[in-house]
Backbone as ProteinMPNN parsed JSONL, in Angstrom:
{"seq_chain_A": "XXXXXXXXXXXXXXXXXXXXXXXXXXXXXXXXXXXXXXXXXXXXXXXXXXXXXXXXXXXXXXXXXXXXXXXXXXXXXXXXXXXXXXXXXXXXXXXXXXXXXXXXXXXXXXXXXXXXXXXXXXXXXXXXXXXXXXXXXXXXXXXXXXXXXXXXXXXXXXXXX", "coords_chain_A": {"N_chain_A": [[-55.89, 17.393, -10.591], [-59.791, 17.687, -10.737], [-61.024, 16.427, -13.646], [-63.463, 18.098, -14.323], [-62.829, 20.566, -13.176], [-60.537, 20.762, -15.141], [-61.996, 21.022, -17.563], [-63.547, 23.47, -17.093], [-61.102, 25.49, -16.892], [-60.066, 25.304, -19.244], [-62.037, 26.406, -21.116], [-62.713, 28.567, -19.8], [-60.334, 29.878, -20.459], [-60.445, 30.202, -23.326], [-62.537, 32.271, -22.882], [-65.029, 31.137, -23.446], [-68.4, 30.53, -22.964], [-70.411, 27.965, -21.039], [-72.265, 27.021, -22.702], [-72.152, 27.912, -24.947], [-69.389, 26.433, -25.527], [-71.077, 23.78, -25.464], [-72.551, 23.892, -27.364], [-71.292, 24.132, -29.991], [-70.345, 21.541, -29.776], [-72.391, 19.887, -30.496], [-74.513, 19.519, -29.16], [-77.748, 20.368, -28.06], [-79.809, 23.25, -27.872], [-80.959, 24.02, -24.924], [-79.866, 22.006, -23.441], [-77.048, 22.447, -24.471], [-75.88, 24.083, -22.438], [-76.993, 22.827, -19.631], [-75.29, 20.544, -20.014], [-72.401, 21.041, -20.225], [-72.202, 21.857, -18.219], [-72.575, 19.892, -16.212], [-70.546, 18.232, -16.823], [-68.478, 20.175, -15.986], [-69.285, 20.074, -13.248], [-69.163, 17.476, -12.309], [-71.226, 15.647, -12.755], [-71.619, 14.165, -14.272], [-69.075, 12.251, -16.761], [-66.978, 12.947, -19.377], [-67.268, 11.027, -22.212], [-63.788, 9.247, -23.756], [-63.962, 10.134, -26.819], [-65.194, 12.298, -26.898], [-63.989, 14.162, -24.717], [-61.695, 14.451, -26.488], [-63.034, 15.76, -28.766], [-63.553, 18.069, -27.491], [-60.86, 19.133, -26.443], [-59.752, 19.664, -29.251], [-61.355, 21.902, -29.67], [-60.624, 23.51, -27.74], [-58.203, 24.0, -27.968], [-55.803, 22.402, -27.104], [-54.235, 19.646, -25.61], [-55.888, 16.486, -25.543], [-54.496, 15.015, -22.952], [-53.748, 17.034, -20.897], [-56.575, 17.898, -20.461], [-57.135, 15.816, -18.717], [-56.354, 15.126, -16.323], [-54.51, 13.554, -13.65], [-56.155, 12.937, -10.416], [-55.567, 15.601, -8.261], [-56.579, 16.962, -6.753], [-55.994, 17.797, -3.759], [-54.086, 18.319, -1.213], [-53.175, 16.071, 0.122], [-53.719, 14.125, -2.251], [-52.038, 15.078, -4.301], [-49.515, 14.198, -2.925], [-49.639, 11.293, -2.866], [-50.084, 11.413, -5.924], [-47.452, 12.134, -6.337], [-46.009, 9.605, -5.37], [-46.857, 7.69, -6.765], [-45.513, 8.135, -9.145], [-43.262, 8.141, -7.984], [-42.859, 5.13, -7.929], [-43.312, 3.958, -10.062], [-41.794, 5.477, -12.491], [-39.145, 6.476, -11.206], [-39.151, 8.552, -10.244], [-37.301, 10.716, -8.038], [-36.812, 12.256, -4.059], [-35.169, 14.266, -2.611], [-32.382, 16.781, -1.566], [-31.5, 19.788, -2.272], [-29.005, 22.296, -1.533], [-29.951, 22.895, 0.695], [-33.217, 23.185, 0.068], [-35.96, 21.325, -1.189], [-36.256, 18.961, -3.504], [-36.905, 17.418, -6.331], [-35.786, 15.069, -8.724], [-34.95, 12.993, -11.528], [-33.917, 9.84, -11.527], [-31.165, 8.374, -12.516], [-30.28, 5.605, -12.541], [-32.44, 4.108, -13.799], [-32.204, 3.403, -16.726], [-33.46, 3.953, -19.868], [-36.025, 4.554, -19.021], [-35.461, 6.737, -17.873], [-33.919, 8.016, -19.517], [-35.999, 8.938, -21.586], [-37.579, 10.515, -19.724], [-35.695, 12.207, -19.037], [-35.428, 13.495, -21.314], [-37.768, 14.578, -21.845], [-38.429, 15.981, -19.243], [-36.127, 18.207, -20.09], [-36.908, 19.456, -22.213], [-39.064, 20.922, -21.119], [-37.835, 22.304, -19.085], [-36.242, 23.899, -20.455], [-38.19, 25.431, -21.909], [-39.266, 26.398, -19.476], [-36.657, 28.205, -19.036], [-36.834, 29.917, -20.985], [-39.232, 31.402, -21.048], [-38.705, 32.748, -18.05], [-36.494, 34.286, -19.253], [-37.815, 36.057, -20.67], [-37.804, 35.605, -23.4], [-40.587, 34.204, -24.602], [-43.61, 34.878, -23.831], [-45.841, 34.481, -21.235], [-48.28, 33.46, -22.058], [-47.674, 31.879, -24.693], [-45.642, 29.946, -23.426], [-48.028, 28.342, -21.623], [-49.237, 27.699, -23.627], [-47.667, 26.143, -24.942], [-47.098, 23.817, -22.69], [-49.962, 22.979, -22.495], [-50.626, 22.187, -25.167], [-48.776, 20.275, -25.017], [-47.915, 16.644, -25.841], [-47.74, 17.348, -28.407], [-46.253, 19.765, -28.765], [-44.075, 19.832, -28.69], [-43.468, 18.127, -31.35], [-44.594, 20.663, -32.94], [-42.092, 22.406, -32.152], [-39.863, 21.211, -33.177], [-40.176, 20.809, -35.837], [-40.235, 23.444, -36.827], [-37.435, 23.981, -35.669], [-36.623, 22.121, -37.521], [-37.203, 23.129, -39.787], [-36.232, 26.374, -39.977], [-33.813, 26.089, -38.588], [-33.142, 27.395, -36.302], [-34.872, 27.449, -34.139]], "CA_chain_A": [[-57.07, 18.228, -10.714], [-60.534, 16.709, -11.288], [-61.344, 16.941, -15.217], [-64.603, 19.44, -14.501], [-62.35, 21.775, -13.367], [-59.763, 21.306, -16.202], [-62.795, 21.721, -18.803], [-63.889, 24.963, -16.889], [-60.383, 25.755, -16.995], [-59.415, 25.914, -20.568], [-63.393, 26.617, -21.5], [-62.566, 30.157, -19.318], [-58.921, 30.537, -21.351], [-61.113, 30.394, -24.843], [-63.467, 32.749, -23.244], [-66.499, 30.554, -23.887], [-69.198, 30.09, -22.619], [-70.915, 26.285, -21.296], [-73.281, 27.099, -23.856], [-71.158, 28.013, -26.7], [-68.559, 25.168, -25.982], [-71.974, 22.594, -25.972], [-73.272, 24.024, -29.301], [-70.234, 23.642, -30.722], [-69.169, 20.154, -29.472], [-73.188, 19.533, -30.843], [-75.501, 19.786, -27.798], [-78.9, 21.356, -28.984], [-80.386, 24.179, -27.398], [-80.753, 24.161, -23.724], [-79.259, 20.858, -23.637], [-76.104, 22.246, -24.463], [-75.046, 24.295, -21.501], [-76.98, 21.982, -19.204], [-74.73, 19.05, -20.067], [-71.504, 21.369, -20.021], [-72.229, 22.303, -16.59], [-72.825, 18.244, -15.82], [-69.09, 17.861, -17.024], [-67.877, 21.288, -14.829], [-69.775, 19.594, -11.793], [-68.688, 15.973, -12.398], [-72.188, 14.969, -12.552], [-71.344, 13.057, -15.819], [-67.705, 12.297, -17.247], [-67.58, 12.768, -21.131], [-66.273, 9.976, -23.155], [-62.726, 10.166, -24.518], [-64.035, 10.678, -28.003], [-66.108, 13.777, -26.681], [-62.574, 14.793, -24.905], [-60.558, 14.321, -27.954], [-63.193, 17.016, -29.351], [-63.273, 18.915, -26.428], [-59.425, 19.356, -26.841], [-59.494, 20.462, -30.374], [-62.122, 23.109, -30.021], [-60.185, 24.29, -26.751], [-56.838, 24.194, -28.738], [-55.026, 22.122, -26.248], [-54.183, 18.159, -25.696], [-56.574, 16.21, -24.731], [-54.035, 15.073, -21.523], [-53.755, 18.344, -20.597], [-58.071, 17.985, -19.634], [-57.865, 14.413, -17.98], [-55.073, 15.056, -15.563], [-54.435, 12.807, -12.329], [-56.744, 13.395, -9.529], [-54.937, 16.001, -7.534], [-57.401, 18.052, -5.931], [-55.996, 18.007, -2.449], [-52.322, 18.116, -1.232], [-52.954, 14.638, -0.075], [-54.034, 14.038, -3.759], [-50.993, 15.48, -5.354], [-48.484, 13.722, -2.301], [-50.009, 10.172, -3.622], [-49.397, 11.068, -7.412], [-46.007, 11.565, -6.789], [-45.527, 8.788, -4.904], [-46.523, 6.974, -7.637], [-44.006, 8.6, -10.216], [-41.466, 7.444, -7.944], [-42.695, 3.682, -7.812], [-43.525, 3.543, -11.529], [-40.847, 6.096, -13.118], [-38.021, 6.588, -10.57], [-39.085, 10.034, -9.458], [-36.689, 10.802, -6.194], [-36.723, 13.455, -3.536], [-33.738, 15.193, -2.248], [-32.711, 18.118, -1.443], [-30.058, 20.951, -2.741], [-28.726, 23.959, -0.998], [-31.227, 23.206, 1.492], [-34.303, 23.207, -0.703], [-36.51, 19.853, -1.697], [-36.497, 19.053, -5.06], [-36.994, 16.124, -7.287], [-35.013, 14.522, -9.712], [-34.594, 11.61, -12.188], [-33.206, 8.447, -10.78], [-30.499, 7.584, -13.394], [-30.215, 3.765, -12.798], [-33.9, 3.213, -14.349], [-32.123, 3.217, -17.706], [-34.179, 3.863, -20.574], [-37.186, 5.304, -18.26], [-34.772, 8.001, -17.247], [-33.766, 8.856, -21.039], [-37.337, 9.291, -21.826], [-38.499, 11.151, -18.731], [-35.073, 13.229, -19.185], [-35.673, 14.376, -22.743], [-39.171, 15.4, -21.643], [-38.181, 17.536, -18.386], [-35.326, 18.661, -20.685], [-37.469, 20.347, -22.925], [-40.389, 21.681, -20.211], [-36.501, 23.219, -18.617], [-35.736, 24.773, -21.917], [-39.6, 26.229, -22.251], [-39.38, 27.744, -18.507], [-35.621, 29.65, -19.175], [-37.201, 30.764, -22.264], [-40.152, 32.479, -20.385], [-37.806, 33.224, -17.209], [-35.229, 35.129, -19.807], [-38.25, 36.623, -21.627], [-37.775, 35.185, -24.972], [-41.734, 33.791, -24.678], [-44.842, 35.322, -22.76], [-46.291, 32.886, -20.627], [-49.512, 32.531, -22.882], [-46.874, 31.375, -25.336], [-45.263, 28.969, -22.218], [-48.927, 27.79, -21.332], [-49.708, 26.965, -24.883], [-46.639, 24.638, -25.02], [-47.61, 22.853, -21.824], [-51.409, 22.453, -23.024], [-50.376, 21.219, -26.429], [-47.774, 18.995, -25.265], [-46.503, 16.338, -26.498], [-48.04, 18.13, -29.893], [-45.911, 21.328, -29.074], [-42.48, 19.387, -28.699], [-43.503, 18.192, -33.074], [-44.672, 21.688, -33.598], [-41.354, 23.022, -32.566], [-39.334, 20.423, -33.812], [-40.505, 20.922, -37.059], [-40.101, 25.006, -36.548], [-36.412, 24.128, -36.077], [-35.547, 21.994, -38.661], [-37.598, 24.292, -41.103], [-35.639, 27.722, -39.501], [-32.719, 26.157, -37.66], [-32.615, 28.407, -35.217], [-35.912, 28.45, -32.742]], "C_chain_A": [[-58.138, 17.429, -11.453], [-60.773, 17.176, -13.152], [-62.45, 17.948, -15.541], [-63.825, 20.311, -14.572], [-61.199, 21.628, -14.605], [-60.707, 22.085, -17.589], [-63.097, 23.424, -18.664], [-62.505, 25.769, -16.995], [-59.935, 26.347, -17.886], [-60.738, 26.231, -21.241], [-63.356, 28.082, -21.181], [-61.395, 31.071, -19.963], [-59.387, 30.94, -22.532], [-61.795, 31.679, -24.291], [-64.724, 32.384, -23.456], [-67.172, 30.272, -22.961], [-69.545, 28.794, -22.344], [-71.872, 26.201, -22.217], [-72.604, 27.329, -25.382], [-70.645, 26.812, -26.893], [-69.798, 23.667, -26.339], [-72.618, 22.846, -27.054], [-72.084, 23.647, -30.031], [-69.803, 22.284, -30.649], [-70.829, 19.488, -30.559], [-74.521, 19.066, -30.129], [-76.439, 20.927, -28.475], [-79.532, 21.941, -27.758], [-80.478, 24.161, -25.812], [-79.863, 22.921, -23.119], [-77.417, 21.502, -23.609], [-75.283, 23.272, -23.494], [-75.23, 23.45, -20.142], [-75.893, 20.768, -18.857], [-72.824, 19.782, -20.072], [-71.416, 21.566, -18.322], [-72.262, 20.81, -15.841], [-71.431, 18.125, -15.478], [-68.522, 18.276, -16.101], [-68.111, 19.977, -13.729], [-69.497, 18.26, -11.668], [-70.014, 14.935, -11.996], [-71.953, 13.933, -13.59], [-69.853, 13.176, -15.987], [-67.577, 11.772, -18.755], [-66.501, 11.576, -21.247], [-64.868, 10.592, -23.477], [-63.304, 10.261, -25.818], [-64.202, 12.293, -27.796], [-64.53, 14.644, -26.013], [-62.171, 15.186, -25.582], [-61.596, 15.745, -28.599], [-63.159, 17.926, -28.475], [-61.937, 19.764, -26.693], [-59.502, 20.237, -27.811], [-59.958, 21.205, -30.498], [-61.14, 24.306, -29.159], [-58.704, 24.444, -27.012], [-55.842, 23.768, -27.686], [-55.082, 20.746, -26.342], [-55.096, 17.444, -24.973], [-55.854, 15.694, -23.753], [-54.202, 16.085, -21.052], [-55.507, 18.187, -19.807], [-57.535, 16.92, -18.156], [-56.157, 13.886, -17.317], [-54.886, 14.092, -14.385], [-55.192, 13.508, -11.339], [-55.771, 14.227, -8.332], [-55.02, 17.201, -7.198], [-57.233, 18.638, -4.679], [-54.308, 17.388, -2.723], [-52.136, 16.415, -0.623], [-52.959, 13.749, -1.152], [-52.985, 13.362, -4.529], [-49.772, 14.795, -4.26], [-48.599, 11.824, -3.227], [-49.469, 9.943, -5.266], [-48.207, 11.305, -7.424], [-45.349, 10.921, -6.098], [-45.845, 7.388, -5.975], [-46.087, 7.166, -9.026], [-43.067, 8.188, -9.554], [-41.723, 5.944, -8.111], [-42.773, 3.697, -9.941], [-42.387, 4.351, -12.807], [-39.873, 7.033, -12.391], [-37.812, 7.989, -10.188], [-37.895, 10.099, -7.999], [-36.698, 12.093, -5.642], [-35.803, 13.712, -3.138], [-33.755, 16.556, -1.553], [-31.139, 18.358, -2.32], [-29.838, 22.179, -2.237], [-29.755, 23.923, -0.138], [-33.054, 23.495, 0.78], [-34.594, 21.498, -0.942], [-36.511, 20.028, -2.576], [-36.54, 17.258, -5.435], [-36.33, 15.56, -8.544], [-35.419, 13.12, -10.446], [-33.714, 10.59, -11.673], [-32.223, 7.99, -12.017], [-30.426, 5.958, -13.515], [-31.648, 3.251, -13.063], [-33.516, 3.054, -16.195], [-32.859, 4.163, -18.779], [-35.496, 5.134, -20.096], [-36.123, 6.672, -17.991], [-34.208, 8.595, -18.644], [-35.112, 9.296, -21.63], [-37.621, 10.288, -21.228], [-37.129, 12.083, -18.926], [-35.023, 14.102, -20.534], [-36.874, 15.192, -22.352], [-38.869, 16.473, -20.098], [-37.55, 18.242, -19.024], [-36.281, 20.359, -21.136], [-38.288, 21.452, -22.271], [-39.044, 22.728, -19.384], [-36.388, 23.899, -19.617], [-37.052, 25.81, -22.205], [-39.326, 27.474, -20.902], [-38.488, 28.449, -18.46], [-36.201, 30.138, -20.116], [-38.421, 31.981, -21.821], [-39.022, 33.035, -19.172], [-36.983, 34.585, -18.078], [-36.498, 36.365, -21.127], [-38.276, 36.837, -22.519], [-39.268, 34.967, -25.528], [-42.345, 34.384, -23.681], [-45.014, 33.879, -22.242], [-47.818, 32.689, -21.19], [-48.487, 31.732, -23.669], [-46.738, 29.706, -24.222], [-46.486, 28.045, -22.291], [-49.236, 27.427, -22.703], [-48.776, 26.072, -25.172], [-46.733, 23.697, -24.193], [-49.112, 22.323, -22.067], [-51.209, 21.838, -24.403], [-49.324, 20.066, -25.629], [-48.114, 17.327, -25.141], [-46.827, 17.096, -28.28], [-46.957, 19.403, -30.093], [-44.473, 21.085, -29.249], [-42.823, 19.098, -30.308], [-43.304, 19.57, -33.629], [-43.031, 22.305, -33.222], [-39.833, 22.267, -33.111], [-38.931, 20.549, -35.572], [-40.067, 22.825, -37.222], [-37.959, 24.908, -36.688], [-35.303, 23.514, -37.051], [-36.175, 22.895, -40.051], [-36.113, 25.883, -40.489], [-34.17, 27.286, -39.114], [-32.425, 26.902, -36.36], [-34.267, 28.473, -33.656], [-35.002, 27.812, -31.385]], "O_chain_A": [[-57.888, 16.704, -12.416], [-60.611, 18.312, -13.598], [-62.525, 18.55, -16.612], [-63.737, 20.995, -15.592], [-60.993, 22.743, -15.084], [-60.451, 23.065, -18.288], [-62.996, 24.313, -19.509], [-62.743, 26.953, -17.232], [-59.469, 27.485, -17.842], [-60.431, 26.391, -22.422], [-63.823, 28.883, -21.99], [-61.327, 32.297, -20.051], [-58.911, 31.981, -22.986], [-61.778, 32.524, -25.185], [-65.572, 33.253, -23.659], [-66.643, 29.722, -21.996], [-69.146, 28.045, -23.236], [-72.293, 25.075, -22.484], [-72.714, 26.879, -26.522], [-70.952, 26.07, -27.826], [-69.564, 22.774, -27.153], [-73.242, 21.978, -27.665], [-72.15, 22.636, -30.729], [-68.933, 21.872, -31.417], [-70.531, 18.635, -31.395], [-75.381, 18.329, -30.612], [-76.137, 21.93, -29.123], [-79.766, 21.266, -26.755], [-79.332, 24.511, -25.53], [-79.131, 23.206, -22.171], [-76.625, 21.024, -22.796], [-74.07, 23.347, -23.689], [-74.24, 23.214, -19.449], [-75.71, 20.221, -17.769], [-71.961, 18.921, -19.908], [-70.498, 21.349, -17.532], [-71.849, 20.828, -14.682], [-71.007, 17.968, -14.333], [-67.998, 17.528, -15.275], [-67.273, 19.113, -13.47], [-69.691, 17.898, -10.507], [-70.002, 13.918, -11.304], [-72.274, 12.764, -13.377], [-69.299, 14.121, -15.424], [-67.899, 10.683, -19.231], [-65.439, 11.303, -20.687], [-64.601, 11.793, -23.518], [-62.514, 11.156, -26.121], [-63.583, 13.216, -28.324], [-64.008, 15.558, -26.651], [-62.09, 16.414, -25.619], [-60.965, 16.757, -28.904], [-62.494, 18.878, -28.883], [-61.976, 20.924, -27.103], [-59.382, 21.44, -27.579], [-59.523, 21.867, -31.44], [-60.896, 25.456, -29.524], [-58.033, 25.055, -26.18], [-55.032, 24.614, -27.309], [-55.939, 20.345, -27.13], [-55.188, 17.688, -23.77], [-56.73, 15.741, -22.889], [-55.321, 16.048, -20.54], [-55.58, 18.381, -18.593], [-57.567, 17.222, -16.963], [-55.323, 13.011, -17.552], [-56.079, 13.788, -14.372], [-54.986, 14.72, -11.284], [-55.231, 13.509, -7.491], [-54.241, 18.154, -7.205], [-57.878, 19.612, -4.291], [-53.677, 16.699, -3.524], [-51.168, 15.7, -0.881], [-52.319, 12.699, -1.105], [-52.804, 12.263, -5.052], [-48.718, 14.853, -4.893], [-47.754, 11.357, -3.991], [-48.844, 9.013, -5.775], [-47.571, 10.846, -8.372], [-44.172, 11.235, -5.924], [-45.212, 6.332, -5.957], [-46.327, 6.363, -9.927], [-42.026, 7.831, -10.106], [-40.712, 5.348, -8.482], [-41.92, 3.273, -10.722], [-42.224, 3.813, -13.903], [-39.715, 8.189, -12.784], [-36.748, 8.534, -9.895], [-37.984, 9.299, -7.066], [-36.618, 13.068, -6.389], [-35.133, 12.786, -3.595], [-34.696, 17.224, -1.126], [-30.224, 17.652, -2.743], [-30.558, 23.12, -2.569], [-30.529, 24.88, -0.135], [-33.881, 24.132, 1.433], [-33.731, 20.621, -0.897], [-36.731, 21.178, -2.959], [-36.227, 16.255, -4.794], [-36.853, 16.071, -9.534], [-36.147, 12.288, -9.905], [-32.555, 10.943, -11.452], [-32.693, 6.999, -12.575], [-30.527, 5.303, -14.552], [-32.03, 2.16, -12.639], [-34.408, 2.646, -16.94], [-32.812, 5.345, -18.439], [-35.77, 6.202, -20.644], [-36.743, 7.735, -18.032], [-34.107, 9.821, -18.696], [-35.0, 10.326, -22.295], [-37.987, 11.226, -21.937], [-37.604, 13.215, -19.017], [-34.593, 15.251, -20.627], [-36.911, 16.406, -22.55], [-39.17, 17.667, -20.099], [-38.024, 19.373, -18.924], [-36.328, 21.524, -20.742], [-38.291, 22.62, -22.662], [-39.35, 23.89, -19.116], [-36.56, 25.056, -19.231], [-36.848, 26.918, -22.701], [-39.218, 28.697, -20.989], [-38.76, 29.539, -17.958], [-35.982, 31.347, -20.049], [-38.447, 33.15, -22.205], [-38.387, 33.99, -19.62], [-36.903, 35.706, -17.576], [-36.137, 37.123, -22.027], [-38.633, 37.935, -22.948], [-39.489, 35.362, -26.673], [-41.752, 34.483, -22.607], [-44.621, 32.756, -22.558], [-48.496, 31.765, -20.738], [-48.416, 30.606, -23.176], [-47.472, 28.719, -24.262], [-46.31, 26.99, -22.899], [-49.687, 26.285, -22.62], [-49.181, 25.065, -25.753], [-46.507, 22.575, -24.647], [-49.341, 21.15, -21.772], [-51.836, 20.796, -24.595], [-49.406, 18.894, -25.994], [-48.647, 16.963, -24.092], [-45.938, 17.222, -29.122], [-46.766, 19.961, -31.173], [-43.721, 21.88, -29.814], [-42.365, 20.077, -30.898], [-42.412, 19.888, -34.416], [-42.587, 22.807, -34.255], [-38.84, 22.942, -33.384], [-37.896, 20.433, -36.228], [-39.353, 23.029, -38.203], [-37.292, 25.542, -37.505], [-34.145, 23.799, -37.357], [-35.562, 23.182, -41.079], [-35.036, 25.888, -41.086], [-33.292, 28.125, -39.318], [-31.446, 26.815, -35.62], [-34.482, 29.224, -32.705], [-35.284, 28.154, -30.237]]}, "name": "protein", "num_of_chains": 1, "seq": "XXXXXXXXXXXXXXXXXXXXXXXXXXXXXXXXXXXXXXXXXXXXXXXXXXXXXXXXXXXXXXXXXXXXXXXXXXXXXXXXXXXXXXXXXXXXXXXXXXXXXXXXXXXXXXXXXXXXXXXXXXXXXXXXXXXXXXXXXXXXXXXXXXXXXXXXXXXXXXXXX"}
């Protein structure tokens, strides 16, 4: 997805306005929905600094904005054709269904990339079994990798989340 629409994205989750979020980021007076609407429309593409604040106003990671171009299903076939060349994505199937998996013989890359589906598996039974709303859910995928610390820290303070 292009990064306009992620800004309008989590800019519409806050509630805000392109005028609020450009006063706030520090855009003066007409200027600052102007130049939000630039971003939306991909007439301009903010700096990562301006991201990075972007992010923190919109309480989410700045990855989470500045996702892989994957606007079109030809898009999104491309980016995960290059997860399988670069981190051993594979397709398959099971029970008659396609699915995707981790390639075990990448070593290392596959302990990494399996701790991190691990967890994003552990987030969706937790919404599935209705332990978490899915604002909850969606606020762990927009923070992440920040939300894997925050609950990290949650369970060695508690033990138990």
């Amino acid at each position: 997805m292009a990064i306009g629409k992620r800004i309008r994205f989590f800019r519409n989750r806050k509630g805000m306005t392109q005028k609020q979020l450009g006063e706030i980021l520090g855009f003066l007076g007409k200027t600052s929905d102007v130049r939000m609407a630039q971003y939306e429309s991909e007439a301009r593409t903010p700096k990562q600094d301006l991201v990075k604040e972007m992010a923190r106003i919109l309480d989410v990671s700045p990855r989470a904005i500045t996702v892989p171009e994957i606007d079109s299903y030809i898009g999104l076939i491309h980016t995960l054709f290059a997860l399988e060349d670069m981190y051993g994505l594979k397709i398959g199937e099971i029970d008659g269904e396609v699915c995707l998996r981790l390639d075990k013989s990448t070593g290392s890359t596959y302990s990494t990339m399996f701790d991190m589906f691990h967890a994003w598996q552990e987030q969706a039974a937790r919404l599935e079994r209705g332990e978490i709303t899915k604002e909850e859910y969606d606020q762990w995928r927009y923070k992440y990798p920040d939300s894997i610390t925050l609950n990290s820290r949650k369970e060695n303070k508690n033990g138990n989340y």
